[in-house]
MARDOSE-541853 format. One record per residue (C-alpha): x, y, z; residue number from 0. Coordinates in Angstrom, 3 decimals. Layout:
BEGIN
+----------+----------+----------+-----+
!       xx !       yy !       zz !   n !
+----------+----------+----------+-----+
!        X !        Y !        Z ! NUM !
...
+----------+----------+----------+-----+
//
This chain:
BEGIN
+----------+----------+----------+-----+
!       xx !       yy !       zz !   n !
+----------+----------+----------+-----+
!   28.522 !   28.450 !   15.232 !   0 !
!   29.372 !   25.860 !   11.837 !   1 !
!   30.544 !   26.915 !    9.095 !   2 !
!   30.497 !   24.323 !    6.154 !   3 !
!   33.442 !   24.299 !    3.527 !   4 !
!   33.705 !   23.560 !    0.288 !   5 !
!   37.544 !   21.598 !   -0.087 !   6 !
!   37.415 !   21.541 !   -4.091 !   7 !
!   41.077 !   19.983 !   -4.328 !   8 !
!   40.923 !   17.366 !   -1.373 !   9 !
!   37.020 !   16.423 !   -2.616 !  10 !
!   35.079 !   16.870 !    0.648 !  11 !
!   33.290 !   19.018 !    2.746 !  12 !
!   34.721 !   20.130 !    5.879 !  13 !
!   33.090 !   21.455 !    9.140 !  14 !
!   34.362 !   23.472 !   10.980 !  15 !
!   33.111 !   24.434 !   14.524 !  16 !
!   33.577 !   27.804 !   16.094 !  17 !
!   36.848 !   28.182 !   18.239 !  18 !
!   38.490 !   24.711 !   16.916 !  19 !
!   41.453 !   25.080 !   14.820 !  20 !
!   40.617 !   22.040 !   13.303 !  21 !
!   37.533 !   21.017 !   10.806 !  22 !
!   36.064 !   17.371 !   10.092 !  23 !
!   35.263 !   15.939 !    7.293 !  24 !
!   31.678 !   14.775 !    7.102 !  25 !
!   31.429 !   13.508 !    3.610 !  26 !
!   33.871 !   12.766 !    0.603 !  27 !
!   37.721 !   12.154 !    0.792 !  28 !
!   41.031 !   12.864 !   -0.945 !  29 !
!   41.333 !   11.135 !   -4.775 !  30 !
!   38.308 !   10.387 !   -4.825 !  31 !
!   37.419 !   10.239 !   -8.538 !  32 !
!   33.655 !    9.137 !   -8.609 !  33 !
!   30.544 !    9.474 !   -7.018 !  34 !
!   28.026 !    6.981 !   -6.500 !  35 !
!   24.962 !    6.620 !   -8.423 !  36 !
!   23.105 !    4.849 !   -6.160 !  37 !
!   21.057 !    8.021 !   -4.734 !  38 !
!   22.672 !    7.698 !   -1.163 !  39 !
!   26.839 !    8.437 !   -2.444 !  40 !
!   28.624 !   10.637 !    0.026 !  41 !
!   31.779 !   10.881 !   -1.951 !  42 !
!   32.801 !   13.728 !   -4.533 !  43 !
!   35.053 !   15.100 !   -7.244 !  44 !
!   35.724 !   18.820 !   -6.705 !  45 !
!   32.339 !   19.586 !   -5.026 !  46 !
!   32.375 !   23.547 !   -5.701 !  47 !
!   29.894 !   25.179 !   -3.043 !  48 !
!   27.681 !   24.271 !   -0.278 !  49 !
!   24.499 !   26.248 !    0.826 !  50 !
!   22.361 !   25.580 !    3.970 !  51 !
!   19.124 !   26.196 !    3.316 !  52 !
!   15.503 !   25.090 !    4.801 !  53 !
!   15.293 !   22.906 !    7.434 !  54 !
!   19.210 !   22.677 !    8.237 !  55 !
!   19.666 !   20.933 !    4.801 !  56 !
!   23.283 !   21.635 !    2.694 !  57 !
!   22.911 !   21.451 !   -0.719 !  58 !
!   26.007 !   20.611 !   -2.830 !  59 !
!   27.438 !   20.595 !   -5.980 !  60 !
!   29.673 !   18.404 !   -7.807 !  61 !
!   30.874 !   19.783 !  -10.486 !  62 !
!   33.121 !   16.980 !  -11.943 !  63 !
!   30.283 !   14.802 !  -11.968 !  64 !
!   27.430 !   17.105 !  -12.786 !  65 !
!   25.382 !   16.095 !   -9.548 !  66 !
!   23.798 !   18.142 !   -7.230 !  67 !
!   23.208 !   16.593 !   -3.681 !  68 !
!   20.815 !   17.156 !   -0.678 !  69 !
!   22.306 !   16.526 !    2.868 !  70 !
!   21.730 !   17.100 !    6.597 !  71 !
!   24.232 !   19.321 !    8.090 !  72 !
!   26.301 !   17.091 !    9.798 !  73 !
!   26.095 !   14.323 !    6.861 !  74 !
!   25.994 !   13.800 !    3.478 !  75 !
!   24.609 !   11.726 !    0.502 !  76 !
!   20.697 !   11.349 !    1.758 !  77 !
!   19.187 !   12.260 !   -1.272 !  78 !
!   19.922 !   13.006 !   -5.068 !  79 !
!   18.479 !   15.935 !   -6.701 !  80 !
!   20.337 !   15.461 !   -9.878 !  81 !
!   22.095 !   12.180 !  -10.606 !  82 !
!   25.276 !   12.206 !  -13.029 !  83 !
!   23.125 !   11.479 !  -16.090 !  84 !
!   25.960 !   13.484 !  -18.361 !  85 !
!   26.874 !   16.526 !  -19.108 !  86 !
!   24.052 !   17.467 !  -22.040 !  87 !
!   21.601 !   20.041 !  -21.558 !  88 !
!   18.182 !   17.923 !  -20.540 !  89 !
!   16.328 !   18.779 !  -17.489 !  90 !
!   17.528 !   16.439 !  -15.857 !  91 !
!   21.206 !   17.341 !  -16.790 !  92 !
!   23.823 !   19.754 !  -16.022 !  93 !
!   27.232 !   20.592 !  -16.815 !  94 !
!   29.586 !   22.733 !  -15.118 !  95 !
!   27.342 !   24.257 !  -12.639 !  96 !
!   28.839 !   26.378 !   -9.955 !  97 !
!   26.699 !   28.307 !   -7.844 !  98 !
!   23.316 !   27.664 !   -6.007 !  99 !
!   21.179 !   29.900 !   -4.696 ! 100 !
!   17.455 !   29.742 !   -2.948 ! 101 !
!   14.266 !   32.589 !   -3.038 ! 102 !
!   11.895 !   33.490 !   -0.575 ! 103 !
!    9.788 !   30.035 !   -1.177 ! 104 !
!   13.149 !   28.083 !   -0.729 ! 105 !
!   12.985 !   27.446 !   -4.500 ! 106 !
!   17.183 !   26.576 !   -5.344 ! 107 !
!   18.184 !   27.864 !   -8.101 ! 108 !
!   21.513 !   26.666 !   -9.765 ! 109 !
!   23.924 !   28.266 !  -12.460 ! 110 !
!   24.522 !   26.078 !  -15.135 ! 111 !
!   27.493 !   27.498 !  -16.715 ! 112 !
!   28.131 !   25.547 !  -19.916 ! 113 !
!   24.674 !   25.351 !  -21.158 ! 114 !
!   24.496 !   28.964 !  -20.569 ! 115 !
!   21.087 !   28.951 !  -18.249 ! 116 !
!   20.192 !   28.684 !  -14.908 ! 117 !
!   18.054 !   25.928 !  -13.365 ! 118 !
!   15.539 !   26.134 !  -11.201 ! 119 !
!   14.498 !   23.221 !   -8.773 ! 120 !
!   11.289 !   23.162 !   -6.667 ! 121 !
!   12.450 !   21.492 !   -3.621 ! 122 !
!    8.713 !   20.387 !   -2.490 ! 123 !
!    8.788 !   18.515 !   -5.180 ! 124 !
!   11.278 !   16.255 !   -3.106 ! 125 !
!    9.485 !   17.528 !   -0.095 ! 126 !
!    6.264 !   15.523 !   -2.295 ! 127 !
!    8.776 !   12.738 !   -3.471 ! 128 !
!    9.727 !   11.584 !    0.286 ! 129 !
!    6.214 !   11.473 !    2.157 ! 130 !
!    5.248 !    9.746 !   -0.911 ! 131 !
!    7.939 !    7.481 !   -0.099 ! 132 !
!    6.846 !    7.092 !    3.883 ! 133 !
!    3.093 !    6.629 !    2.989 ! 134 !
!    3.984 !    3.936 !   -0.004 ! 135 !
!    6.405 !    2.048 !    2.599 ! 136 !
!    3.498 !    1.994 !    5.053 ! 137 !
!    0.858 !    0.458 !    2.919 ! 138 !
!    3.377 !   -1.882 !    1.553 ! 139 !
!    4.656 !   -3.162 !    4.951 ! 140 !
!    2.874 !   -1.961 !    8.007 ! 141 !
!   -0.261 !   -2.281 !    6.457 ! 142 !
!    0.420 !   -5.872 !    5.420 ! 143 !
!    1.883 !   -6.726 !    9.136 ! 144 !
!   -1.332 !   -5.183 !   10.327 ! 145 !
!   -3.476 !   -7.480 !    7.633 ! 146 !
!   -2.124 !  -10.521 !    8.938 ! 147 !
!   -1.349 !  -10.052 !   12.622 ! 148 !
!   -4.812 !   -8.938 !   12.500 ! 149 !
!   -6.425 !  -12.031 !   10.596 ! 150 !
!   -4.805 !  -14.592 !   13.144 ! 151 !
!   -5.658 !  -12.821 !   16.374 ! 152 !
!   -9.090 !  -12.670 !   15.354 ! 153 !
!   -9.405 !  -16.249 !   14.272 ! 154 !
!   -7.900 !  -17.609 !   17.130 ! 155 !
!  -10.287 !  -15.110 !   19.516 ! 156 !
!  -13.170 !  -16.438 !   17.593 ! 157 !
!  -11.981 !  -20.159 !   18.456 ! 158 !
!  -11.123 !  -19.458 !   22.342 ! 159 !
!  -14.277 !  -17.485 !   22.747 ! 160 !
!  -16.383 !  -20.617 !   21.642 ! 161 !
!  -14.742 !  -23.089 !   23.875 ! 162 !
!  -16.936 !  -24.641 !   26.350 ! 163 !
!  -16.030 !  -22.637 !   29.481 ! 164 !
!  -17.059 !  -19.481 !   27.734 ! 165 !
!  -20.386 !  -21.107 !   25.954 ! 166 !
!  -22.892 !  -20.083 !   28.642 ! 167 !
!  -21.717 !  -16.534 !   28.944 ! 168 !
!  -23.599 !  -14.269 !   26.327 ! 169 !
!  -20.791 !  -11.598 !   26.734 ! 170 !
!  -18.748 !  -14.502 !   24.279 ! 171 !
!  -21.269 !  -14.333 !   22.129 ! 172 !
!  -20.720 !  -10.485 !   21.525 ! 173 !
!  -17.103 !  -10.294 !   21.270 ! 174 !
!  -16.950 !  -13.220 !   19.072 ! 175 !
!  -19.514 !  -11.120 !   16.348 ! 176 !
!  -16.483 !   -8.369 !   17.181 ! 177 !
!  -13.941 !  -10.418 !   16.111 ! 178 !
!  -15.905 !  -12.221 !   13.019 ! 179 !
!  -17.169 !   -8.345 !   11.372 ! 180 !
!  -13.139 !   -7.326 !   12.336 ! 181 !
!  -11.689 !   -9.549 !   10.470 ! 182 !
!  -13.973 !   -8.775 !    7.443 ! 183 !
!  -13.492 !   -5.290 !    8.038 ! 184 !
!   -9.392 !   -5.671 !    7.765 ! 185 !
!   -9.666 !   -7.794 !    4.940 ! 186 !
!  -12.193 !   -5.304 !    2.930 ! 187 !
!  -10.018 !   -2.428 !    4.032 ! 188 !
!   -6.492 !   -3.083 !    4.653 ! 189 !
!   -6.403 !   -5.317 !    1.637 ! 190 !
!   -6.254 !   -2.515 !   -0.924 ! 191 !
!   -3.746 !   -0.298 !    0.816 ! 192 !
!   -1.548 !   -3.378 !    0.748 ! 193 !
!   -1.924 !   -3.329 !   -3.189 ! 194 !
!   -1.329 !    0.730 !   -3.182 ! 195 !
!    2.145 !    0.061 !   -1.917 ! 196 !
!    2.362 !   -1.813 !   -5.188 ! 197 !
!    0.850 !    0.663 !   -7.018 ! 198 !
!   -2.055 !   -1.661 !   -7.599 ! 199 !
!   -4.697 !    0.536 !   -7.341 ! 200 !
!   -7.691 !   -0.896 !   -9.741 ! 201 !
!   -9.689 !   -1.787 !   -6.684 ! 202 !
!  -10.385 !    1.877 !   -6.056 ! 203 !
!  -10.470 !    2.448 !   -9.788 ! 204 !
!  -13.122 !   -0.223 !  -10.286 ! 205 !
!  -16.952 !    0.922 !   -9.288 ! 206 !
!  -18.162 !   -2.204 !   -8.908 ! 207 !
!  -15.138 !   -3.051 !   -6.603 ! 208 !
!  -15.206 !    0.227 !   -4.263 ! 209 !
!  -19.221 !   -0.006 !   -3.464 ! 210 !
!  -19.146 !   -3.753 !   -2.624 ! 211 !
!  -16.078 !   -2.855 !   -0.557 ! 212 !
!  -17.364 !    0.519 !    0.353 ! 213 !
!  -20.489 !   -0.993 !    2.043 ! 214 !
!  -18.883 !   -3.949 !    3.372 ! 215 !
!  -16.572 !   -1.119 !    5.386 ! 216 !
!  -19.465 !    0.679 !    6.376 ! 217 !
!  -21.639 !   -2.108 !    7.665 ! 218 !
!  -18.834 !   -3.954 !    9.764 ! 219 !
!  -16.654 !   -1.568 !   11.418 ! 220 !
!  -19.668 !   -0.488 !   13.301 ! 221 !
!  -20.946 !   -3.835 !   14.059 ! 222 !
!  -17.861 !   -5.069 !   15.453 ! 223 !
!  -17.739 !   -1.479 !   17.531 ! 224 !
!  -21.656 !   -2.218 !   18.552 ! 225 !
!  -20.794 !   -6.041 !   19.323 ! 226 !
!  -18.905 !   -4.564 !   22.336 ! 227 !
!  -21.484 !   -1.972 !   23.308 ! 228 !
!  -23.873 !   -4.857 !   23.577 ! 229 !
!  -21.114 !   -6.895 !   25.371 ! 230 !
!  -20.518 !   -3.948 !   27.751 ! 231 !
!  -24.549 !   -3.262 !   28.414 ! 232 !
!  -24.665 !   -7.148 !   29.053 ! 233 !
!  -21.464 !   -7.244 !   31.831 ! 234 !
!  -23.620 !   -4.266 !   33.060 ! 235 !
!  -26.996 !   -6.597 !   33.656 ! 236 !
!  -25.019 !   -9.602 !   34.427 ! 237 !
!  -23.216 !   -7.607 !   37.107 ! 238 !
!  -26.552 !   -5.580 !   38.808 ! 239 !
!  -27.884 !   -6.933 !   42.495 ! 240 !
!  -31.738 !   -7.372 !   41.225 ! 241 !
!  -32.353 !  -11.023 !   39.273 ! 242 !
!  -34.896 !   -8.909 !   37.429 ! 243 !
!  -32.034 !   -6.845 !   35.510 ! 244 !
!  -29.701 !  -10.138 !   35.098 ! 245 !
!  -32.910 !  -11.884 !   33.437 ! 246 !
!  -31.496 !   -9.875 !   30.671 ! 247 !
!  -28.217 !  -11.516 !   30.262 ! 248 !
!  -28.844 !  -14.586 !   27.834 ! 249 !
!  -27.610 !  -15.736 !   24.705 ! 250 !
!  -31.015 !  -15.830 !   22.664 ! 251 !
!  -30.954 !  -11.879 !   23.292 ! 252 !
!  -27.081 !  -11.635 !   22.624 ! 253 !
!  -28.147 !  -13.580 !   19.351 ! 254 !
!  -30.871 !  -10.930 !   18.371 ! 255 !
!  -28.901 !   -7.694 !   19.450 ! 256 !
!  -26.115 !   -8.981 !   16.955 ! 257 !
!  -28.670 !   -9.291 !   14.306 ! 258 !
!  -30.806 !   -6.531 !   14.732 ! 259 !
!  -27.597 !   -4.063 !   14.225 ! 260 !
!  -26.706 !   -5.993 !   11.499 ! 261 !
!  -29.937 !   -4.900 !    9.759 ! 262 !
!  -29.874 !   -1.646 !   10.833 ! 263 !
!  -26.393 !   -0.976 !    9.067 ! 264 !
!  -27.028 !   -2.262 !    5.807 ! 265 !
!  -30.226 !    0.034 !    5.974 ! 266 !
!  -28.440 !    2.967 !    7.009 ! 267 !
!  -25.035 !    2.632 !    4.644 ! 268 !
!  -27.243 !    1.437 !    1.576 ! 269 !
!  -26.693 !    4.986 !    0.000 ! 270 !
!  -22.895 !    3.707 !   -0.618 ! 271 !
!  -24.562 !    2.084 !   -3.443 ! 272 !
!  -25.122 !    5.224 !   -5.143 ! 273 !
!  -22.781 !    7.811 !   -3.443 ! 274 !
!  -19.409 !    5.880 !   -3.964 ! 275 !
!  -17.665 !    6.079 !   -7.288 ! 276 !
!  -14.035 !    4.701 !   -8.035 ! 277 !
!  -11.349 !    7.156 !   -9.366 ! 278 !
!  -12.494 !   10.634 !   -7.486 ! 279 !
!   -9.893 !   12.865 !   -7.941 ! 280 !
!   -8.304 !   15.505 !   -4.263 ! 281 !
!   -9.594 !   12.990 !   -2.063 ! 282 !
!   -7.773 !   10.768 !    0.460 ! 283 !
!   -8.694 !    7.572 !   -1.807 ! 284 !
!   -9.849 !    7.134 !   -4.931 ! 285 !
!  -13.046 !    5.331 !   -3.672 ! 286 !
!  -15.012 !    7.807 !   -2.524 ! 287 !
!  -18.306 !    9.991 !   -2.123 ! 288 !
!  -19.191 !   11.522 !   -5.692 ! 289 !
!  -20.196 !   15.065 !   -4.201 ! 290 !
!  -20.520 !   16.664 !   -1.071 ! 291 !
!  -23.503 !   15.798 !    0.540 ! 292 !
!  -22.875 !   12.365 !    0.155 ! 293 !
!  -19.674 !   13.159 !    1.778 ! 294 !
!  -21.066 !   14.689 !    5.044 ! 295 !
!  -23.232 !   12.000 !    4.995 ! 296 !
!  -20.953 !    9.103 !    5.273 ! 297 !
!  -18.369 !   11.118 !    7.267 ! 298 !
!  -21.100 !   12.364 !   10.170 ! 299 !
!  -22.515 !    8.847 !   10.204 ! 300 !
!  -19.251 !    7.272 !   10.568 ! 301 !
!  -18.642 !    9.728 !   12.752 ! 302 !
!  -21.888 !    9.317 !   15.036 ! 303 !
!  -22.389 !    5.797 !   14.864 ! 304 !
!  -18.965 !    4.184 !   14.460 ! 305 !
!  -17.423 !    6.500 !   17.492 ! 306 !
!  -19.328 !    9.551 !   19.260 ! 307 !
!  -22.764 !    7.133 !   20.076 ! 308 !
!  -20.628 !    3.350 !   20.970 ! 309 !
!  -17.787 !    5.870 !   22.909 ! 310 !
!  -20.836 !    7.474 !   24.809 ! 311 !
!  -22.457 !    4.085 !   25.304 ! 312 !
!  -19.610 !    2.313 !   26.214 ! 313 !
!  -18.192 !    4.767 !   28.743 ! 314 !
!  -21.981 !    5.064 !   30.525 ! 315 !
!  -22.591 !    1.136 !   31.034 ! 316 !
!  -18.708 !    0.666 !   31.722 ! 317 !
!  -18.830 !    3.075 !   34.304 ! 318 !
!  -22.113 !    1.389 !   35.908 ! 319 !
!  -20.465 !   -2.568 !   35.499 ! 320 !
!  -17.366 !   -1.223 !   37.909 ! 321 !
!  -20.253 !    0.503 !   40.305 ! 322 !
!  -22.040 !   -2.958 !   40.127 ! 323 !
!  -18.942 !   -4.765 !   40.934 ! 324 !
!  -17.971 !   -2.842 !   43.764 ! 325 !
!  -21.236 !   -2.736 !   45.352 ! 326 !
!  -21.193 !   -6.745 !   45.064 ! 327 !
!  -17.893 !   -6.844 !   46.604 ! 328 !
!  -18.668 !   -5.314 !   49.633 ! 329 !
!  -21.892 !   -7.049 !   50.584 ! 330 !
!  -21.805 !   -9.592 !   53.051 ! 331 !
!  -21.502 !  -13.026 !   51.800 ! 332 !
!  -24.167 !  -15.366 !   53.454 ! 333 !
!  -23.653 !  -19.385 !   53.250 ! 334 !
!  -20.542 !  -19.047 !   50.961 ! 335 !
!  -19.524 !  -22.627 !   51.770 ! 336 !
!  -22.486 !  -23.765 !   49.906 ! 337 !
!  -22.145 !  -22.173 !   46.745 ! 338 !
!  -20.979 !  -24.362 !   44.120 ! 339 !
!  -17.796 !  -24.422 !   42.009 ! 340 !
!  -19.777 !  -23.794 !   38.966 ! 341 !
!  -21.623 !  -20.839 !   40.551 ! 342 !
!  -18.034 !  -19.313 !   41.211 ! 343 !
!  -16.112 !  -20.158 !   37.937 ! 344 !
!  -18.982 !  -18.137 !   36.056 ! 345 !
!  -18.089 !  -15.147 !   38.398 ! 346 !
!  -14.590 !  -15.636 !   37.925 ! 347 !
!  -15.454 !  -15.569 !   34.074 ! 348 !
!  -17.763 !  -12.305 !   34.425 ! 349 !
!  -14.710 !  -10.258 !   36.517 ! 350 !
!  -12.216 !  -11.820 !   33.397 ! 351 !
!  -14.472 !  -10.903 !   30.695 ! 352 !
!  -15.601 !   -7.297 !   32.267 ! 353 !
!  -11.974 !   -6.316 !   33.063 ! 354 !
!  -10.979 !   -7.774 !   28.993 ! 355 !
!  -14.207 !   -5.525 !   27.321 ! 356 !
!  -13.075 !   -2.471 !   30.024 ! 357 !
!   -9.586 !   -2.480 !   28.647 ! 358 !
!  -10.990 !   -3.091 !   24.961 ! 359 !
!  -13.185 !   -0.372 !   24.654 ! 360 !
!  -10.389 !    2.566 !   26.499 ! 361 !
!   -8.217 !    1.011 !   23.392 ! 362 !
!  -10.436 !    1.780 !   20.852 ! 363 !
!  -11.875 !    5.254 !   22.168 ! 364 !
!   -8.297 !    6.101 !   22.103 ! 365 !
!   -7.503 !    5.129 !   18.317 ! 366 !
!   -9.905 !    5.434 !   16.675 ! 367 !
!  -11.172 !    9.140 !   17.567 ! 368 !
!   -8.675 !   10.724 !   15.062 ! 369 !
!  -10.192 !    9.217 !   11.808 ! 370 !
!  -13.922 !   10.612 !   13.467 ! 371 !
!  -11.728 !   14.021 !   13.106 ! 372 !
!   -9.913 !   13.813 !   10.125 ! 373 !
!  -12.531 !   12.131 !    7.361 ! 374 !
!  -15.021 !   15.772 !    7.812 ! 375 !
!  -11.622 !   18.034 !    7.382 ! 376 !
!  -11.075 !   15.783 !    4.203 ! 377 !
!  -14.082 !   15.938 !    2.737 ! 378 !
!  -14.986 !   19.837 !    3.501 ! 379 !
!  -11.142 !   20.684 !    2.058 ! 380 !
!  -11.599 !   18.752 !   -1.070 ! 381 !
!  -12.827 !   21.205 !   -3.336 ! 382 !
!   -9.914 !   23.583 !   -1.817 ! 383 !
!   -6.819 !   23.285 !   -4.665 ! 384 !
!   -3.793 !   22.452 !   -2.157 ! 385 !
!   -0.452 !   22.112 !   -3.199 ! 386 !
!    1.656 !   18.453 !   -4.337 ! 387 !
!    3.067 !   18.638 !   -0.721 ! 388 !
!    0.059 !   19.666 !    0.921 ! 389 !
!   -1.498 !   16.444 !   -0.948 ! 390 !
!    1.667 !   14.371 !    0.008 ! 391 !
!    1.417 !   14.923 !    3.787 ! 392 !
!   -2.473 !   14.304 !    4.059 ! 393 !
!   -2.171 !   11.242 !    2.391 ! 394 !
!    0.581 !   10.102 !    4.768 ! 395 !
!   -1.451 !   11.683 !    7.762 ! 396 !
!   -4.578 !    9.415 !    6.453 ! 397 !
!   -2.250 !    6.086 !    6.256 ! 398 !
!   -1.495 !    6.618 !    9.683 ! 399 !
!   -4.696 !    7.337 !   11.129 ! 400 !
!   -6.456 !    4.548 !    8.479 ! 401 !
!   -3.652 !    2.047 !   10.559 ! 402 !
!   -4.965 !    3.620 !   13.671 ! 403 !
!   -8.622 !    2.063 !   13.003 ! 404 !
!   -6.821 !   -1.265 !   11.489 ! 405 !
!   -5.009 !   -1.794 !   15.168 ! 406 !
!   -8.079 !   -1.603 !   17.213 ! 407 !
!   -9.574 !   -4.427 !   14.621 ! 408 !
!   -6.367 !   -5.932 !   14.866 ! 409 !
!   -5.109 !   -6.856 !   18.563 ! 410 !
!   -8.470 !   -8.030 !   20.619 ! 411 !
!   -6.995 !  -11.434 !   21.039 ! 412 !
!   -3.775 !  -10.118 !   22.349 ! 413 !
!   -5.296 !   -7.394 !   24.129 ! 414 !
!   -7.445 !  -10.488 !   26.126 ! 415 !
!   -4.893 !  -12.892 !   26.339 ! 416 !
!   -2.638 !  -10.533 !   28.397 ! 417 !
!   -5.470 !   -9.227 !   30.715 ! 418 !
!   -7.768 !  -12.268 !   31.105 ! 419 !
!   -6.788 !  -15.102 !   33.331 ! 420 !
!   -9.727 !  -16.935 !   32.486 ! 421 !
!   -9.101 !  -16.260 !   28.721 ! 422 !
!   -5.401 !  -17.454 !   29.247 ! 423 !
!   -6.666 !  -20.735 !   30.727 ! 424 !
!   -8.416 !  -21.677 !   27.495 ! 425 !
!   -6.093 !  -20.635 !   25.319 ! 426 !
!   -3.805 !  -22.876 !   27.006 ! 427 !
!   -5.770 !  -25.816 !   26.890 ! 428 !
!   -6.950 !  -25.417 !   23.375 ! 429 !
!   -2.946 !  -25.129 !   22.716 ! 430 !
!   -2.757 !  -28.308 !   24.708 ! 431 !
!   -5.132 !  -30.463 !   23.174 ! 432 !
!   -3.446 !  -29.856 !   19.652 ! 433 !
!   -0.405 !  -31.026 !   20.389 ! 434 !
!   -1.872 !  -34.239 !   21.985 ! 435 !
!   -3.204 !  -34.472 !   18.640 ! 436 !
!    0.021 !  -34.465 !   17.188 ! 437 !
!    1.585 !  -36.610 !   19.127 ! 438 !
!   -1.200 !  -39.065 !   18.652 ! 439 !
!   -0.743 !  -38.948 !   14.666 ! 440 !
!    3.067 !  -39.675 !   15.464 ! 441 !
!    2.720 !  -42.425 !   17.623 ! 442 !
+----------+----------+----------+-----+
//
């Protein structure tokens, strides 16, 4: 058992632990004659009584400097409720108060003694105040990591994946599409929650601005999901015994799969045109579907096509690639010491690239299956009023999960270069060619 004390004349508070004869001072200290104004002080001037209420919080009250202070129970100083703004009678004043107490919804209520009233304080306002505070943070700094990190993973995947060791290999041409619609997709997407952490929000606000970016969401985070379905369906043909299926593996038909889904997105997310409207109020973001069915719409299509169908897809053909491969690996070889070394360096690129797309798509079933959860929940709770912290923590739940998506857009070149050997190879000699460059401009 604690029990937290109030030491008005030495300016602290004491704990003091069951059985110990002895208490500790967790915040304040003798003489001391101010508090700090910086939000965060832990110091006091005859702090009068300390409550514990939700949540193992202690709320105190300093009299002497008319501030009232929220704490965790074994320190002080995390947060102020009411900073020493003078002893006057605004709301955000008090003067002389000495006495807190809390209702059945944890509302605190304090005594204000010489402006003869009593103050009441809803503490999920503060609740509201500090996920508002997490999910600004994130946009302003994760999201912006993210952006970037993304943006030169993806470039340099795009340049590895066209080097000449990969340029007969049609799987290349896939995930290079992957990486080119990712890196449009982070820009279109991640760019405006970087400008929410700076409360630059006209993006969202604009119409014009939230369909073109609306649609170019819509069209590419698919494309760069379907890029690897088609990359996983061609390891799958490139890997079967019968010529007939491996016919099937060429670039020209890499080329046309790429553009065929192309056309088939901006066909089927067209409606964004007319559904998406800037500024709509109880919604995750302010760009967003106008009314309900438009709503469903996006969110069951997004759902469908951008996770349930590619998930389904790529689990089926990367399941029958690893049958493939193990069936070739345990077939006799007949005149191995005639095949040539270009024969075998494109099998040791198809086991590279198969094992990089395997690892790829298990990374992106994983992360990006709770936004296909979350964006119906949104949009069939909109219309439901919810609370300031009910809005506080969905919007913080639907940073996170929004990072979620920008990860799996984000790391393909880092995923690759730490589980392809073939893929490390070229990096390495791209790398090396540069600085022979270099040191041929400094000769």
């Amino acid at each position: 058992m604690k029990v937290l004390v109030g030491d008005n004349y030495s300016h602290r508070i004491m704990k003091w632990k069951s059985g110990e004869t002895q208490g500790a001072a967790i915040a304040g200290q003798v003489g001391q004659e101010k508090t700090e104004k910086d939000g965060r002080g832990n110091q006091f001037t005859d702090p009068t009584i300390s409550v514990v209420g939700d949540e193992q919080s202690v709320y105190v009250t300093d009299r002497e400097n008319d501030c009232l202070l929220k704490g965790r129970k074994d320190a002080m100083g995390d947060l102020m409720l009411v900073d020493g703004n003078g002893n006057e009678s605004r709301r955000n004043q008090l003067n002389a108060h000495i006495n807190l107490s809390f209702d059945t919804d944890q509302n605190l209520y304090v005594s204000d003694m010489a402006n003869n009233r009593i103050q009441k304080f809803d503490l999920a306002i503060f609740k509201k105040k500090s996920f508002h505070y997490a999910t600004t943070q994130i946009n302003r700094h994760v999201a912006t990591f993210l952006l970037l990190f993304g943006t030169l993973g993806n470039l340099l995947n795009i340049y590895v994946l066209n080097e000449h060791s990969f340029h007969e290999n049609p799987c290349s041409i896939y995930l290079s599409w992957s990486s080119i619609t990712s890196s449009i997709f982070i820009w279109s997407g991640f760019l405006t929650r970087v400008l929410q952490g700076y409360n630059i929000n006209w993006p969202n606000q604009n119409s014009i601005a939230c369909k073109t970016r609306q649609l170019l969401l819509n069209v590419t985070w698919p494309m760069g999901i379907w890029c690897l379905v088609g990359a996983s369906i061609d390891r799958y043909l490139c890997s079967h015994s019968s010529a007939r299926y491996r016919l099937f593996s060429t670039n020209l038909i890499a080329k046309r799969f790429a553009l065929a889904i192309f056309i088939f997105f901006c066909c089927l997310f067209v409606e964004v045109l007319y559904c998406f409207e800037g500024s709509i109020p109880n919604v995750p973001v302010l760009c967003y579907g106008q009314n309900i069915p438009c709503r469903l719409f996006n969110d069951w299509a997004a759902l469908s096509f951008d996770i349930i169908l590619p998930s389904f897809f790529l689990a089926v053909f990367g399941a029958l690639t690893i049958r493939n491969i193990r069936q070739r690996s345990v077939r006799p070889v007949i005149d191995s010491e005639v095949r040539s070394n270009r024969r075998s360096t494109m099998r040791a690129n198809d086991r590279n690239l198969t094992r990089m797309l395997l690892i790829q798509v298990l990374f992106i079933l994983v992360l990006d299956l709770p936004f296909g959860i979350y964006r119906p929940y949104a949009s069939l709770t909109s219309n439901i009023p919810k609370s300031s912290y009910r809005a506080a923590v969905e919007n913080l739940t639907y940073s996170v999960i929004v990072l979620l998506i920008c990860v799996t857009h984000s790391t393909s070149f880092y995923l690759y270069t730490l589980t392809g050997s073939v893929y490390r190879r070229a990096f390495k000699q791209i790398g090396q060619r540069w600085l022979n460059r270099i040191r041929l401009i400094h000769q």
